[in-house]
ROBA-802351 format. One line per field, with one value per residue (C-alpha): residue number from 1; residue in one letter; x, y, z. Coordinates in pm, whole numbers, always signed. Example, Ala and Ser with C-alpha at 12.3 -4.5 7.8 and 13.67 -1.06 7.14 Angstrom:
<sites>
seq (1, 2)
type (A, S)
px (+1230, +1367)
py (-450, -106)
pz (+780, +714)
</sites>
This chain:
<sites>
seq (1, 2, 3, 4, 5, 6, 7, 8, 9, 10, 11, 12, 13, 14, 15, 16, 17, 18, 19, 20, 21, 22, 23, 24, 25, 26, 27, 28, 29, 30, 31, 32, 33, 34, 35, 36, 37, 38, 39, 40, 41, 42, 43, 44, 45, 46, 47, 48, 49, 50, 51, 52, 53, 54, 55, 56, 57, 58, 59, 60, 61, 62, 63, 64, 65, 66, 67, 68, 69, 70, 71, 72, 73, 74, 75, 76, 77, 78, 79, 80, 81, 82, 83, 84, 85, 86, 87, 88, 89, 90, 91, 92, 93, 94, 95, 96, 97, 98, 99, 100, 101, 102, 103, 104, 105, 106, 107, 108, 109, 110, 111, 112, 113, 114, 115, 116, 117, 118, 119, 120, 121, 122, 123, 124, 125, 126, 127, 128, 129, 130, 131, 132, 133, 134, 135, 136, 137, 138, 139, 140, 141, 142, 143, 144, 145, 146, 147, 148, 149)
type (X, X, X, X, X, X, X, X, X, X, X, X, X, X, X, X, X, X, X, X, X, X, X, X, X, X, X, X, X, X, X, X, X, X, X, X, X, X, X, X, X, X, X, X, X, X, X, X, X, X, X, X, X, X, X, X, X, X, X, X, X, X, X, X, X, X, X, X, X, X, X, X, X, X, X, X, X, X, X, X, X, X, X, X, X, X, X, X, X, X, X, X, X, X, X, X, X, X, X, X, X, X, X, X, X, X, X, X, X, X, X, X, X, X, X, X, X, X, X, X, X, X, X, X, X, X, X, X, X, X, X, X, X, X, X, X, X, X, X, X, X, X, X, X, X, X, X, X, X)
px (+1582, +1724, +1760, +1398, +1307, +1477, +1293, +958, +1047, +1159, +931, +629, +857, +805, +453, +410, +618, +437, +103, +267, +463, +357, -41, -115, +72, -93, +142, +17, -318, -308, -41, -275, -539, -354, -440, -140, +117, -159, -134, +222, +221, -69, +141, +476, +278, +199, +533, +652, +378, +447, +827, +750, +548, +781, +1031, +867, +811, +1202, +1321, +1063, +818, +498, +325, +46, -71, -276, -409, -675, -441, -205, +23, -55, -5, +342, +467, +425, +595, +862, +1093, +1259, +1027, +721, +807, +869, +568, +397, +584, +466, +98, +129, +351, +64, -264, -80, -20, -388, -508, -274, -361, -706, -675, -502, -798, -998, -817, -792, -1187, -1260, -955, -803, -512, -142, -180, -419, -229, +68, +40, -233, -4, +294, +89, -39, +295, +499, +218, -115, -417, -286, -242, -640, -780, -612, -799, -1122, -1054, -1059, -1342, -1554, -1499, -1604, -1867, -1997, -1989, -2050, -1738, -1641, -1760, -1556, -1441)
py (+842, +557, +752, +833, +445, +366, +613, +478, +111, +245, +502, +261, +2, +103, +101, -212, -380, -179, -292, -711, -701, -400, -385, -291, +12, +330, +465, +191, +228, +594, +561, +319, +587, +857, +1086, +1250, +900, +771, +1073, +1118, +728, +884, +1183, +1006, +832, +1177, +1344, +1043, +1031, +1378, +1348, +1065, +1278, +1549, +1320, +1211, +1577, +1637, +1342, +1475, +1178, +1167, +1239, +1003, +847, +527, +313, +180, -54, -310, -165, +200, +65, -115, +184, +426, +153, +75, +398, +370, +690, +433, +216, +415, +580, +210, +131, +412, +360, +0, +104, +325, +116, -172, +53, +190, -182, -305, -29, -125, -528, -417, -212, -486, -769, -517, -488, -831, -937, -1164, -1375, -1284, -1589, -1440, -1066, -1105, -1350, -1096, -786, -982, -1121, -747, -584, -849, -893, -645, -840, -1216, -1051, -922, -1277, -1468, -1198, -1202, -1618, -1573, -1341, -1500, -1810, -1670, -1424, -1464, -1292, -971, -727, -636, -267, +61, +153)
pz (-821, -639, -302, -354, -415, -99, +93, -38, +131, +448, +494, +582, +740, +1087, +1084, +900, +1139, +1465, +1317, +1335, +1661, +1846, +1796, +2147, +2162, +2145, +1855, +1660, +1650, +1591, +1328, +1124, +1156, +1062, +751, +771, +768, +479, +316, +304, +157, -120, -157, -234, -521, -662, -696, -895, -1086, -1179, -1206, -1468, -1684, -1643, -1785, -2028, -2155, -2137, -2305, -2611, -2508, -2612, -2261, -2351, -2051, -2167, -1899, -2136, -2326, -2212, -2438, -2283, -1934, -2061, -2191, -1903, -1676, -1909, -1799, -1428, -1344, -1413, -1309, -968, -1032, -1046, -730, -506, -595, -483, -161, -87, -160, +26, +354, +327, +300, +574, +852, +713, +833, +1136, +1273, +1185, +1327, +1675, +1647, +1590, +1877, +1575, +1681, +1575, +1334, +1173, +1175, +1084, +798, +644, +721, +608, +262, +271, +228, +1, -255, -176, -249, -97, +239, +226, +100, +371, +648, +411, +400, +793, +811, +616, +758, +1129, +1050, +732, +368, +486, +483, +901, +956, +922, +1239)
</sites>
């Protein structure tokens, strides 16, 4: 399990750090678009999802997944397979929100000090990174969220 941990923070760390000092280069931009690298991030989130409740069904556990409580939600993080489950999800939605800003700041040609701060916020604690580029955004162009592209 901790092999597989360290897997899920390198696996991403090359295109997190492409997408904040190498944004011109053409494995960048398709790397931030790409299903498959997104996908494997989703993906990742799965299997320990899965090996959680599989643990949880050979330890004799309850297998009682309750994410309508606080107590629920406590519970299923409070093994290391939750808690690596918990982990993965936010490894992934973090990436997917990251490649996200990145396309946007290359659409809207925003300056590195915009970027990287976002992508850097973006990766050490998820939703910080996106309000500093919605702070930005807004700021520039308005309330309305920048286009998918």
């Amino acid at each position: 399990m901790e092999t597989f941990f360290k897997y899920l923070n390198t696996f991403p760390m090359p295109l997190w750090l492409a997408m904040m000092f190498a944004p011109n280069h053409p494995l960048t931009e398709r790397a931030s678009r790409s299903s498959s690298v997104l996908g494997i991030a989703a993906a990742h989130y799965v299997v320990a999802i899965l090996n959680a409740v599989r643990q949880d069904q050979n330890s004799g556990g309850d297998v009682k997944l309750d994410i309508m409580s606080l107590e629920g939600v406590r519970s299923g993080l409070s093994s290391p397979q939750g808690a690596l489950a918990g982990w993965a999800h936010m490894l992934a939605l973090d990436l997917f929100t990251g490649a996200w800003i990145f396309r946007q700041c290359r659409r809207l040609n925003a300056p590195s000090w915009v970027r990287i701060p976002a992508l850097f916020f973006t990766l050490m604690t998820g939703p910080l990174g996106l309000i500093l580029f919605l702070l930005w955004y807004g700021r520039l162009f308005g309330e309305a969220l920048p286009e998918n592209s």
